[in-house]
VEXNUVO-278921 format. One record per residue: x, y, z of N, C-alpha, C, O in turn; residue number from 0; residue in one letter. Coordinates in steps of 0.05 Angstrom, whole numbers, plus 5000, padded with zeros to 4 digits. Example, Ala and Ser with C-alpha at 12.3 -4.5 7.8 and 13.67 -1.06 7.14 Angstrom:
2
[atom [5264, 4886, 5156], [5246, 4910, 5156], [5264, 4934, 5156], [5285, 4934, 5169], 0, 'A']
[atom [5257, 4955, 5142], [5273, 4979, 5143], [5258, 5001, 5157], [5268, 5023, 5161], 1, 'S']
END
This chain:
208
[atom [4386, 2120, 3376], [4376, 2093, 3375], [4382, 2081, 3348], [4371, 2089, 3327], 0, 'X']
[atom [4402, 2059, 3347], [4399, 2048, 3323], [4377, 2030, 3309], [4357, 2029, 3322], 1, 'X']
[atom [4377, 2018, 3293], [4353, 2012, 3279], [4348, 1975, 3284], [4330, 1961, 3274], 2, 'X']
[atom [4361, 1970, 3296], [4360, 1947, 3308], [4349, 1941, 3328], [4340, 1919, 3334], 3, 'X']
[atom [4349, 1973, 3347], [4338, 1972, 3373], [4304, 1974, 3371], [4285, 1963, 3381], 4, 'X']
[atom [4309, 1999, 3350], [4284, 2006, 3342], [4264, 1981, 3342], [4242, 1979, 3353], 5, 'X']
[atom [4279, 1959, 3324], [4265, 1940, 3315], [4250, 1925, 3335], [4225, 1924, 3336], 6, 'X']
[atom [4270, 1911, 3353], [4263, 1902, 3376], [4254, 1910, 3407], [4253, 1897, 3428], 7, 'X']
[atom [4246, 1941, 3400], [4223, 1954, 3419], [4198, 1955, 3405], [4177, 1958, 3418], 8, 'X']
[atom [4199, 1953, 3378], [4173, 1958, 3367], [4159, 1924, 3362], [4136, 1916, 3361], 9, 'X']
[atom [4178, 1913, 3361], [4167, 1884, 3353], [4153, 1880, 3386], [4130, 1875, 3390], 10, 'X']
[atom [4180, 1886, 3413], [4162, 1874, 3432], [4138, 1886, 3441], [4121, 1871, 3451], 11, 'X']
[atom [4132, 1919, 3438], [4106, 1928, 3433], [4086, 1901, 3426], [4074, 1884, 3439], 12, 'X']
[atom [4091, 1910, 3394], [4072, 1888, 3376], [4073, 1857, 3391], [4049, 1851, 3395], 13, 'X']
[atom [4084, 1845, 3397], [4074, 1818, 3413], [4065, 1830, 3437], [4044, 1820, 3445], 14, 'X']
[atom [4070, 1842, 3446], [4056, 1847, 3484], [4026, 1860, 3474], [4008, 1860, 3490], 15, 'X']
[atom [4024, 1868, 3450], [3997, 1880, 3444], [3977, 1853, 3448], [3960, 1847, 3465], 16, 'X']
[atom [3988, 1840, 3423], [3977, 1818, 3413], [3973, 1795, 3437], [3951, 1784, 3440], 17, 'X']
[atom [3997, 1789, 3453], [3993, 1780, 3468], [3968, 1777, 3493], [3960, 1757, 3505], 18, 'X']
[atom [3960, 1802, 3495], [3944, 1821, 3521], [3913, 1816, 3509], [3891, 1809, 3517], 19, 'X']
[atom [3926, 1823, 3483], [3892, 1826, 3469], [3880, 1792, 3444], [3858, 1783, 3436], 20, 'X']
[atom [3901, 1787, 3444], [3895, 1755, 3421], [3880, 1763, 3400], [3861, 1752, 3389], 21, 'X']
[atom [3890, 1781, 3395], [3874, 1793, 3358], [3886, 1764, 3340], [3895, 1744, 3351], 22, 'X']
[atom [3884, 1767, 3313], [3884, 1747, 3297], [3890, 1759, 3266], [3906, 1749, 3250], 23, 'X']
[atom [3870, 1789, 3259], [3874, 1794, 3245], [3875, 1828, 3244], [3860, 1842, 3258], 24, 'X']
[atom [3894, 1838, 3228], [3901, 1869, 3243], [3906, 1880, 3214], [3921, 1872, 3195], 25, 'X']
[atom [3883, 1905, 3218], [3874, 1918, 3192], [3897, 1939, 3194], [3893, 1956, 3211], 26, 'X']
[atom [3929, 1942, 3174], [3948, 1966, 3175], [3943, 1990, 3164], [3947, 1990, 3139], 27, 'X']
[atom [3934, 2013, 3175], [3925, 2038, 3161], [3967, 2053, 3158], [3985, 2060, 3173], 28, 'X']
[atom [3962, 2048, 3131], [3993, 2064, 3122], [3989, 2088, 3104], [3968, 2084, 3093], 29, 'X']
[atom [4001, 2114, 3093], [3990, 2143, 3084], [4014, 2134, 3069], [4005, 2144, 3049], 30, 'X']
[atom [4033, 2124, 3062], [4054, 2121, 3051], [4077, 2146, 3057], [4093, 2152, 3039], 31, 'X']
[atom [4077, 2159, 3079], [4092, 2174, 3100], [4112, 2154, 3112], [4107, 2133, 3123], 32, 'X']
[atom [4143, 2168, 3108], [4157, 2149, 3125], [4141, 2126, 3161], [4145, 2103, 3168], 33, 'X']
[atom [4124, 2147, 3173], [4121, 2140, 3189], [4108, 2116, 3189], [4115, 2101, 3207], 34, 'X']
[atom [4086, 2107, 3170], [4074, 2089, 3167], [4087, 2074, 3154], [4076, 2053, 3156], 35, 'X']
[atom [4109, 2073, 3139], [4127, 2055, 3122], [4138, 2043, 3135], [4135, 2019, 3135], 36, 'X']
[atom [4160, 2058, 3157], [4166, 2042, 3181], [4148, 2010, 3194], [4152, 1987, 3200], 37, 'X']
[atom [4127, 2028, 3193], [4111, 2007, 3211], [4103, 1982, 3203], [4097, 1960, 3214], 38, 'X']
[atom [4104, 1994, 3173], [4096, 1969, 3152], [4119, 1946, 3147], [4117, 1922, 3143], 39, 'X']
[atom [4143, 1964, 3149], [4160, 1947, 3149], [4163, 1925, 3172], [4164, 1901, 3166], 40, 'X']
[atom [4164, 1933, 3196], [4171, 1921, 3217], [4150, 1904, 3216], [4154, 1880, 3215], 41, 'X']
[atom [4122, 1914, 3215], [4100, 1886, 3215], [4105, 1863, 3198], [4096, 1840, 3199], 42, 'X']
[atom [4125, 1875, 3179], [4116, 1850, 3151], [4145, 1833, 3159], [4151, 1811, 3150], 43, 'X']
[atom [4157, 1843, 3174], [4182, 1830, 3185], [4175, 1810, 3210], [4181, 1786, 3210], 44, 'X']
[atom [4163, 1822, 3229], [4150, 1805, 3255], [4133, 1782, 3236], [4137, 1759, 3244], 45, 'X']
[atom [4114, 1784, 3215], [4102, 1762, 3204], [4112, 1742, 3191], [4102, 1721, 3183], 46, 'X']
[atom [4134, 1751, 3188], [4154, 1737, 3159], [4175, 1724, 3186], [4189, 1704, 3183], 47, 'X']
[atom [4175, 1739, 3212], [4190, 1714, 3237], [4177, 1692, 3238], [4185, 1669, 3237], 48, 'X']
[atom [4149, 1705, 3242], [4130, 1675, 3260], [4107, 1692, 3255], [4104, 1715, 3261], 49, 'X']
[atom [4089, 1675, 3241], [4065, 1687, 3233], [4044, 1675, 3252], [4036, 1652, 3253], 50, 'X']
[atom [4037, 1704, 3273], [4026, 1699, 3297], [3998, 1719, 3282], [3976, 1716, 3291], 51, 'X']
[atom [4001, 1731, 3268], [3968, 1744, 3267], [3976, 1746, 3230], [3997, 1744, 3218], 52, 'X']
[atom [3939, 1751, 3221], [3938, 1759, 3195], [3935, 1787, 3193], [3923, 1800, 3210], 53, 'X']
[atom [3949, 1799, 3166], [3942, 1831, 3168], [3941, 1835, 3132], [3952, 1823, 3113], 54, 'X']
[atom [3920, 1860, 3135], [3911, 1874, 3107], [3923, 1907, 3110], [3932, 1918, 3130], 55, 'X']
[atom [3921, 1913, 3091], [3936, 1947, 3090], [3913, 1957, 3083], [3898, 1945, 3068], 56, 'X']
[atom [3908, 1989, 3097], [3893, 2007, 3082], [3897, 2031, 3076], [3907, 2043, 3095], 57, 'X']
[atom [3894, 2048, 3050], [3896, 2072, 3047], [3882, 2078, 3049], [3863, 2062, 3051], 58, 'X']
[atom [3877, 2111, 3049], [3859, 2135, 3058], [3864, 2158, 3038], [3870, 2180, 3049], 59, 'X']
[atom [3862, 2159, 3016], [3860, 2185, 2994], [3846, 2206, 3006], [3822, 2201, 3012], 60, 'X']
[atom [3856, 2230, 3014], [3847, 2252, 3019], [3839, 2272, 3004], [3823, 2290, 3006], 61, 'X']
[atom [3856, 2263, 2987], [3853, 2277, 2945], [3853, 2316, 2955], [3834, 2331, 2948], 62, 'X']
[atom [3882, 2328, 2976], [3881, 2350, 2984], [3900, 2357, 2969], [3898, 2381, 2968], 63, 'X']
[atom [3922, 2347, 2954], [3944, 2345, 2936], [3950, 2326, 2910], [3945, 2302, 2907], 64, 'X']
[atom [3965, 2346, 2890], [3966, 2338, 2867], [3984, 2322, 2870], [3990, 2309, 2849], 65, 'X']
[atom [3997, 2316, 2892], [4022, 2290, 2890], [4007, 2270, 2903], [4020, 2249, 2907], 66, 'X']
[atom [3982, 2271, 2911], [3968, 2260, 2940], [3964, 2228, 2920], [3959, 2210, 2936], 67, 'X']
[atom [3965, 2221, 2900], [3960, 2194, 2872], [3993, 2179, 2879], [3997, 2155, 2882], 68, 'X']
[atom [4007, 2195, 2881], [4036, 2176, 2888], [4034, 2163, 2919], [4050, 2145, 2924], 69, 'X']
[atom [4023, 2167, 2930], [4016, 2171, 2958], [4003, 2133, 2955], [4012, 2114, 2968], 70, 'X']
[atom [3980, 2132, 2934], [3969, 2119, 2938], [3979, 2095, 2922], [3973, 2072, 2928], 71, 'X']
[atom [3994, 2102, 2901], [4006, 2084, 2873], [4028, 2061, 2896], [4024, 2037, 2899], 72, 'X']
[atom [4050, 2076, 2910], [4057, 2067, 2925], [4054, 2054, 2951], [4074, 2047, 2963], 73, 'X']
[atom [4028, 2051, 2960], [4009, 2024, 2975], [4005, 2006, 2958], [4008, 1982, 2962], 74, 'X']
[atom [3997, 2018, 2935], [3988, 1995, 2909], [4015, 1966, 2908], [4009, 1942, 2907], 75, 'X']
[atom [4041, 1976, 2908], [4061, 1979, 2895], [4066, 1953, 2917], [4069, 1929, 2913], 76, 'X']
[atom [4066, 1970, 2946], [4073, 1947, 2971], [4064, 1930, 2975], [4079, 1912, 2983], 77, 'X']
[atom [4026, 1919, 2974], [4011, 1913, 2972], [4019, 1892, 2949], [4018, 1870, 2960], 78, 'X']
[atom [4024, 1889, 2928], [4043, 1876, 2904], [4056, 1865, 2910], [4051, 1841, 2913], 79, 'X']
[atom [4086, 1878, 2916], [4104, 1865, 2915], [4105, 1846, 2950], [4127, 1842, 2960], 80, 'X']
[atom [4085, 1840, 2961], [4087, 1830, 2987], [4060, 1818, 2994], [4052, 1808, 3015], 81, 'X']
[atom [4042, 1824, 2960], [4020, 1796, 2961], [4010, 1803, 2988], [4012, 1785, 3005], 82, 'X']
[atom [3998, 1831, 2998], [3979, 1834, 3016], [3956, 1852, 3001], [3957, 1871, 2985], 83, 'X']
[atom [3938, 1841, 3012], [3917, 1856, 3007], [3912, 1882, 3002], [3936, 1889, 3002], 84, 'X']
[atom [3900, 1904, 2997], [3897, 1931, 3003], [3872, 1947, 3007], [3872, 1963, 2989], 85, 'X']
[atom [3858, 1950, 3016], [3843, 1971, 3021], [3838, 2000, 3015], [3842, 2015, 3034], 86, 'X']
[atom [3828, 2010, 2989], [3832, 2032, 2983], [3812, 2055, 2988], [3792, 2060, 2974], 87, 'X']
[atom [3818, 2070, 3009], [3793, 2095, 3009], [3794, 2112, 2998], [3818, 2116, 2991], 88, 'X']
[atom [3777, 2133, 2991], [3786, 2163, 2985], [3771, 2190, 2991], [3748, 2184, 2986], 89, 'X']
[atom [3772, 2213, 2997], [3754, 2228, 3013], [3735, 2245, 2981], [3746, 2255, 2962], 90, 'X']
[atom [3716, 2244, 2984], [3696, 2257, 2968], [3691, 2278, 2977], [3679, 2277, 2999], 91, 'X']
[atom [3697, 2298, 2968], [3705, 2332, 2971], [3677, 2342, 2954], [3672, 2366, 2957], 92, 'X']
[atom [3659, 2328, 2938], [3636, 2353, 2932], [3641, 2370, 2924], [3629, 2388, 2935], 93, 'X']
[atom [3660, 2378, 2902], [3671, 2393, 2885], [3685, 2414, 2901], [3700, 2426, 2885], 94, 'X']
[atom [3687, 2424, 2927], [3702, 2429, 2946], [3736, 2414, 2952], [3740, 2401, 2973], 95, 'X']
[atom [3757, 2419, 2931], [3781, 2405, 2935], [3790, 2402, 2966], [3794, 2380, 2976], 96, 'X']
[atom [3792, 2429, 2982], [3799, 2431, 3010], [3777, 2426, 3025], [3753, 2432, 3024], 97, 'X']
[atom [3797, 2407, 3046], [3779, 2401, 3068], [3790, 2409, 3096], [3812, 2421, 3094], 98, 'X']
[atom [3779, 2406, 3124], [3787, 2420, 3146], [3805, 2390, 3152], [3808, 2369, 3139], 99, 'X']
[atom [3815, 2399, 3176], [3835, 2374, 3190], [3814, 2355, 3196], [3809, 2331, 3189], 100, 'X']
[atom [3804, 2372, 3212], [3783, 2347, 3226], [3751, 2336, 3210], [3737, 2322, 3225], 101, 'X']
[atom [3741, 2341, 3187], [3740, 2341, 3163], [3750, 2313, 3152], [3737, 2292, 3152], 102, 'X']
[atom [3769, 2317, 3144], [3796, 2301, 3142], [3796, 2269, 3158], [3788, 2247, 3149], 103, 'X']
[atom [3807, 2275, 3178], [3808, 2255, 3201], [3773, 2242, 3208], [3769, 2218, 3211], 104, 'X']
[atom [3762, 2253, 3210], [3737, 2240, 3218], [3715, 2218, 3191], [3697, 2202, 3196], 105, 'X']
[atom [3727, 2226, 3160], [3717, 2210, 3141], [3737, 2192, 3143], [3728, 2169, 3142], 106, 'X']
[atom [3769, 2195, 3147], [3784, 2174, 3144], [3785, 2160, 3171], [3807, 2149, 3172], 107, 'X']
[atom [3772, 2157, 3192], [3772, 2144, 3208], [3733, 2128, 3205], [3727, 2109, 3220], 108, 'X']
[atom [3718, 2138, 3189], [3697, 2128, 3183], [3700, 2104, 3166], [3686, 2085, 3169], 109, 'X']
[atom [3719, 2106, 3147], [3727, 2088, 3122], [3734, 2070, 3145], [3716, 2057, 3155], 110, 'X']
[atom [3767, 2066, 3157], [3770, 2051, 3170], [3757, 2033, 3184], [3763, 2010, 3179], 111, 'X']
[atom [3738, 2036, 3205], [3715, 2031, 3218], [3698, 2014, 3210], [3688, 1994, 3221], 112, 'X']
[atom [3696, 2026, 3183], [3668, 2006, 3165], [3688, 1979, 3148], [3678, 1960, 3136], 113, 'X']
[atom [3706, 1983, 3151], [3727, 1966, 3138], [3728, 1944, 3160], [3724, 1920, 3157], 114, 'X']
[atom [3732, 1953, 3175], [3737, 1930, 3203], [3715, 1920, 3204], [3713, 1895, 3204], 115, 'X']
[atom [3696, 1935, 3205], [3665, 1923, 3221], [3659, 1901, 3197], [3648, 1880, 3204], 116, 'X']
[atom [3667, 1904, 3170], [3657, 1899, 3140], [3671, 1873, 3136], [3660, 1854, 3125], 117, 'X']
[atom [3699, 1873, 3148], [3717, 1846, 3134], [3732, 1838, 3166], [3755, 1831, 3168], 118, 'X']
[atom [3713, 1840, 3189], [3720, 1831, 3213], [3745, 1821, 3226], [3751, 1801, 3239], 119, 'X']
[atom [3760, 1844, 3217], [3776, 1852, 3235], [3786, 1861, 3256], [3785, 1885, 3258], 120, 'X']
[atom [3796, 1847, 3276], [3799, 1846, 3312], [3813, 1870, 3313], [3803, 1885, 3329], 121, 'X']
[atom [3828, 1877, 3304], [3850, 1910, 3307], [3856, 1922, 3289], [3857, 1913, 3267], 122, 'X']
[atom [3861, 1946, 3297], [3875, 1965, 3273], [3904, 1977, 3288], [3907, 1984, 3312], 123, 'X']
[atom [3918, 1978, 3273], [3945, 2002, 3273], [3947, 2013, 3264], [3943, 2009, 3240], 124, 'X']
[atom [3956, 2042, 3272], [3962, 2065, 3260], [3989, 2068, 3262], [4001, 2050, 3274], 125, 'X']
[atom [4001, 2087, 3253], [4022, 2104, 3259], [4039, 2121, 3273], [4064, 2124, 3270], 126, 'X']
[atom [4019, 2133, 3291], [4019, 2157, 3308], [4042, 2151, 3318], [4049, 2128, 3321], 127, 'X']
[atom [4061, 2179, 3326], [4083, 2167, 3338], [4088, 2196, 3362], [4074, 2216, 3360], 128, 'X']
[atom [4112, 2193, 3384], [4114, 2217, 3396], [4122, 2237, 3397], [4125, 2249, 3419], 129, 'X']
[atom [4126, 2248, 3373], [4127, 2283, 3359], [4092, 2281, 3349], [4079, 2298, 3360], 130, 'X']
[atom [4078, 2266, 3335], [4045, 2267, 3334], [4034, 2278, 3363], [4018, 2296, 3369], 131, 'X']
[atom [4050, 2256, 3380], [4030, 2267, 3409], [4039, 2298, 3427], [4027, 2315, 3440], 132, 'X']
[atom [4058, 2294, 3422], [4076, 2329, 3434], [4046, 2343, 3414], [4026, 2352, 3424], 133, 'X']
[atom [4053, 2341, 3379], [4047, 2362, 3367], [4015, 2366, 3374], [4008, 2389, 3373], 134, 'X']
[atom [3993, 2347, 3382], [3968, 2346, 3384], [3973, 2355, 3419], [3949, 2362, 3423], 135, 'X']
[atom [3984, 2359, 3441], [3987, 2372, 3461], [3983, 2396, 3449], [3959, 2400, 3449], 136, 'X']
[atom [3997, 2418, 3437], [4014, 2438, 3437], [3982, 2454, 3422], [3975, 2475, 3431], 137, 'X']
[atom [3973, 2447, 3408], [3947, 2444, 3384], [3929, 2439, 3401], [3913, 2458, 3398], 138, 'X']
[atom [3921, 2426, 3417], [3901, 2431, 3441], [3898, 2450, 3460], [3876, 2460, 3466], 139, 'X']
[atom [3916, 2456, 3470], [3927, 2468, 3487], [3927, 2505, 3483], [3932, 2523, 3499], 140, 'X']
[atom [3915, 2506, 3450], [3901, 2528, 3449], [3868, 2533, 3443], [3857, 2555, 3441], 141, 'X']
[atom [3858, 2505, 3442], [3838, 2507, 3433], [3821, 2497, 3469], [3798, 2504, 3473], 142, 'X']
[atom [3828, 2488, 3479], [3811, 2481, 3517], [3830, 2479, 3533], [3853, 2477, 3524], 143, 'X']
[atom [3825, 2480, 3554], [3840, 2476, 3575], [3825, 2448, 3595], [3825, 2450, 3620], 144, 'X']
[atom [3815, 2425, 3583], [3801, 2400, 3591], [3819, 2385, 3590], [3828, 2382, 3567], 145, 'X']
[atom [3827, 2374, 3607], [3850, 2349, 3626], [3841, 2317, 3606], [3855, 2297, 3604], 146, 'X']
[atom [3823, 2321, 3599], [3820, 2290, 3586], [3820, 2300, 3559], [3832, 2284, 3545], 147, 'X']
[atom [3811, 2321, 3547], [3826, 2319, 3523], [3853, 2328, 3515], [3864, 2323, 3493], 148, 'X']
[atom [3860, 2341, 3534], [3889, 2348, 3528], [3913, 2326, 3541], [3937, 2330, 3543], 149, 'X']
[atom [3895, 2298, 3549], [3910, 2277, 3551], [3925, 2274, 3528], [3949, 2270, 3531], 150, 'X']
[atom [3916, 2274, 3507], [3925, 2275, 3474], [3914, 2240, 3460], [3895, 2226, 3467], 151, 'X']
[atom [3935, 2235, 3440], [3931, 2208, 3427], [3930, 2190, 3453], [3943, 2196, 3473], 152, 'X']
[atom [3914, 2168, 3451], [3922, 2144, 3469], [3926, 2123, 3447], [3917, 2117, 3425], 153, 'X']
[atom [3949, 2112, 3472], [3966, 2080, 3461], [3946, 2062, 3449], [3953, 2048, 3430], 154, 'X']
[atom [3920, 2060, 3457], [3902, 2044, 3451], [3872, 2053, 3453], [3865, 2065, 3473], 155, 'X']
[atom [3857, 2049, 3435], [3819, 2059, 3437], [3813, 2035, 3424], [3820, 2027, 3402], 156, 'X']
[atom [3792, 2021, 3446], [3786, 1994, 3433], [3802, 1977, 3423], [3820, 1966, 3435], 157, 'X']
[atom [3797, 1974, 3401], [3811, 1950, 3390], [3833, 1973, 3374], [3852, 1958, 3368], 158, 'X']
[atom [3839, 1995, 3367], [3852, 2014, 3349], [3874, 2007, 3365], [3868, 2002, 3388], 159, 'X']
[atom [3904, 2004, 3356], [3932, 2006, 3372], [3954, 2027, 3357], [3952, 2031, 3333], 160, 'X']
[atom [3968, 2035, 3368], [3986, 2059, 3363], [4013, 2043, 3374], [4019, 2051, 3396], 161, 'X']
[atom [4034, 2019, 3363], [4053, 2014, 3371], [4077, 2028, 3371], [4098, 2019, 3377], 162, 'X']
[atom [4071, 2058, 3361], [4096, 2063, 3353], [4101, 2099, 3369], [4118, 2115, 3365], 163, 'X']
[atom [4070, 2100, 3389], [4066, 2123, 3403], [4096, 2143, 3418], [4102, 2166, 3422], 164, 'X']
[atom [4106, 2119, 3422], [4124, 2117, 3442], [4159, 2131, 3432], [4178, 2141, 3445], 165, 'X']
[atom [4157, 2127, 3403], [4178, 2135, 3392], [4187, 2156, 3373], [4169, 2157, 3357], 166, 'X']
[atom [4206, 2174, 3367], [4208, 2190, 3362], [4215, 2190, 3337], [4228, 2172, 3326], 167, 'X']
[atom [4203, 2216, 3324], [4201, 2215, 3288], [4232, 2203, 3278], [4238, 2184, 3265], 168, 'X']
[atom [4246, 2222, 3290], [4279, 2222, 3274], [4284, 2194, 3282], [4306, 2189, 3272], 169, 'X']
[atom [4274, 2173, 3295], [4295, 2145, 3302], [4270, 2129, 3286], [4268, 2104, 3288], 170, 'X']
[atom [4252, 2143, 3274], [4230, 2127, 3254], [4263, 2133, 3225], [4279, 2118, 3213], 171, 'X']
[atom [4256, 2163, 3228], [4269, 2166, 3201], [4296, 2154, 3189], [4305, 2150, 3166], 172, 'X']
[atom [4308, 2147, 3223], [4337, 2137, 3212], [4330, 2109, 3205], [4338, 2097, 3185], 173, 'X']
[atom [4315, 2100, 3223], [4297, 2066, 3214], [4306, 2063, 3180], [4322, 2049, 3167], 174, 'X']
[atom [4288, 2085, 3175], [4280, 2082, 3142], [4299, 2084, 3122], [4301, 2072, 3100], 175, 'X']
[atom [4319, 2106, 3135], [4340, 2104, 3116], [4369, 2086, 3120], [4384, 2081, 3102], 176, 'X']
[atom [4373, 2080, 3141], [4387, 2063, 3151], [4377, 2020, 3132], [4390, 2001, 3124], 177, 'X']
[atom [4354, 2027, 3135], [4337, 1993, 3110], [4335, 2009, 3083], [4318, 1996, 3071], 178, 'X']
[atom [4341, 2023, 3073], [4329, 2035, 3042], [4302, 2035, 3037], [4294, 2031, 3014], 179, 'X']
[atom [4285, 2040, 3057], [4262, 2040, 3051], [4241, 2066, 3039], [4236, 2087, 3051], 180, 'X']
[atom [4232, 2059, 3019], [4212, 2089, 2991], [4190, 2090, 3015], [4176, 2072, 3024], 181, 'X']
[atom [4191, 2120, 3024], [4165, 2131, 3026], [4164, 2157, 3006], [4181, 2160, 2989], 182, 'X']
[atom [4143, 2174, 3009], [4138, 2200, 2992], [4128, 2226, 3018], [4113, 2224, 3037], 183, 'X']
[atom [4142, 2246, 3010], [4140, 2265, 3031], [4111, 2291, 3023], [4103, 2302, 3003], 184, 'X']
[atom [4105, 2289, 3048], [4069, 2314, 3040], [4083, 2338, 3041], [4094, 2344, 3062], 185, 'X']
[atom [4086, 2353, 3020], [4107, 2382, 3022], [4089, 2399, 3033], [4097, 2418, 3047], 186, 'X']
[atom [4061, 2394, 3028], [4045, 2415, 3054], [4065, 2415, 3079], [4074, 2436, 3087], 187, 'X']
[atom [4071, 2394, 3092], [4088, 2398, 3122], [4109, 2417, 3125], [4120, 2423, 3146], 188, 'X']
[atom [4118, 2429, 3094], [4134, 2460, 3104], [4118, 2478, 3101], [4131, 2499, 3099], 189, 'X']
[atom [4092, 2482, 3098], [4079, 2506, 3106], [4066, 2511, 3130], [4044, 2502, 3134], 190, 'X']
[atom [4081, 2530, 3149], [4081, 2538, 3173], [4054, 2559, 3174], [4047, 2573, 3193], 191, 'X']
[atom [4041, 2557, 3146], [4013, 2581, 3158], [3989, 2558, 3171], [3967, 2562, 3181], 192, 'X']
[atom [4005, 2533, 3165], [3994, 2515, 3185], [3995, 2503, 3211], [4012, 2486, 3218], 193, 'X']
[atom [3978, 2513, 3225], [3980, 2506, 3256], [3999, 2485, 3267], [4019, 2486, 3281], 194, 'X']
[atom [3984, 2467, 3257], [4010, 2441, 3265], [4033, 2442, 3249], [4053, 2433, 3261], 195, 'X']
[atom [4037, 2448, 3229], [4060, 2455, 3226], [4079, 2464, 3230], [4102, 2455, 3227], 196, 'X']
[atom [4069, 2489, 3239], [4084, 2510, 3252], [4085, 2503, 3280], [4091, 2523, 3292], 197, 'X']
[atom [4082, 2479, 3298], [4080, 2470, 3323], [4104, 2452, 3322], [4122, 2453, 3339], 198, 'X']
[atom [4106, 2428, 3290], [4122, 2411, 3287], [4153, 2426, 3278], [4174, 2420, 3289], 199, 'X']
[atom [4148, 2444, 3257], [4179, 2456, 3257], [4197, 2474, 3264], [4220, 2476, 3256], 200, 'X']
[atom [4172, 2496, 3291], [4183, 2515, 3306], [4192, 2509, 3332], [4213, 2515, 3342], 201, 'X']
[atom [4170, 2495, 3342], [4167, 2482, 3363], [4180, 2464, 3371], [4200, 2469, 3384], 202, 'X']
[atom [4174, 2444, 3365], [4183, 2410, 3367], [4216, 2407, 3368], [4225, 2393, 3386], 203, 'X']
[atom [4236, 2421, 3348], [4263, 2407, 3349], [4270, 2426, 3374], [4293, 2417, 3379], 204, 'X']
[atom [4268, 2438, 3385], [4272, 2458, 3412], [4275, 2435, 3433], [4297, 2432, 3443], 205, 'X']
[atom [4254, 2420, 3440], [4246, 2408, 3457], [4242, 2376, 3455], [4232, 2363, 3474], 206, 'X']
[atom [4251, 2365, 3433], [4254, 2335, 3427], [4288, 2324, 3417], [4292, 2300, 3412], 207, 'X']
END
């Protein structure tokens, strides 16, 4: 898929969302991970067509890595140079540096939440894309054998949207390098004594 196409499956996502639902203003949760850079990009491009909705960015500091400050310097950075707002969270560890996944995910989806509810915002976007949802199959799939949760990510929860569910990491990644676009990489993701990890780089290129 070239990056053109990319563009214009993800843009018509994003209007058929918008369209369906008439949000107005759409809170962007970005980790500064190619995946979310992507997304950031294309949003700030659909707005900069025809500015059909308002949107704010938010980070999520997990503070699990000593590179985890570049992570966030660079939201700062985009946020700047593109005169959008930002939203900055960060996870309070209690002198406890490591935290569990879900740990993890459940304070940074609390931040989010109270952000929306706080500065009333109709939607949020994430990132999630379809190596996330293979990899959260594969990761369930040892932990129950329950048909609704091993449905995996959904496209949509409430007002939350996932435009980019549908598409695959590597035609994110060529996206990114194909526009020159700076993300920063979590070098935890080559350590395979991690579950999903070891799902995403044993697993996954086999079968995607």
């Amino acid at each position: 898929m070239n990056y053109n196409s990319l563009y214009n499956i993800v843009k018509k996502e994003i209007l058929t969302i918008q369209s369906e639902n008439l949000f107005k203003n759409v809170l962007l949760c970005i980790s500064g991970g190619v995946d979310s850079i992507v997304l950031f990009d294309i949003v700030n491009k659909i707005n900069k067509e025809k500015k059909i909705f308002d949107y704010s960015i938010l980070h999520f500091n997990h503070n699990q890595r000593n590179t985890a400050s570049n992570d966030e310097n660079l939201c700062k950075k985009l946020s700047k140079e593109n005169n959008i707002f930002l939203y900055n969270g960060f996870l309070n560890s209690k002198g406890n540096r490591f935290s569990s996944e879900t740990h993890m995910r459940n304070e940074r989806y609390n931040y989010i939440f109270k952000i929306q509810k706080k500065f009333l915002f109709d939607s949020i976007f994430t990132a999630h894309h379809l190596d996330d949802q293979i990899e959260t199959f594969y990761l369930r799939q040892k932990q129950t054998s329950d048909n609704i949760i091993l449905s995996g990510i959904r496209e949509k929860y409430k007002t939350l949207f996932r435009p980019l569910i549908f598409i695959k990491k590597k035609d994110l990644l060529f996206y990114a390098l194909e526009n020159k676009l700076k993300w920063n990489e979590d070098e935890t993701n080559l350590n395979n004594n991690i579950i999903r990890n070891k799902i995403r780089n044993k697993i996954l290129p086999s079968i995607i």
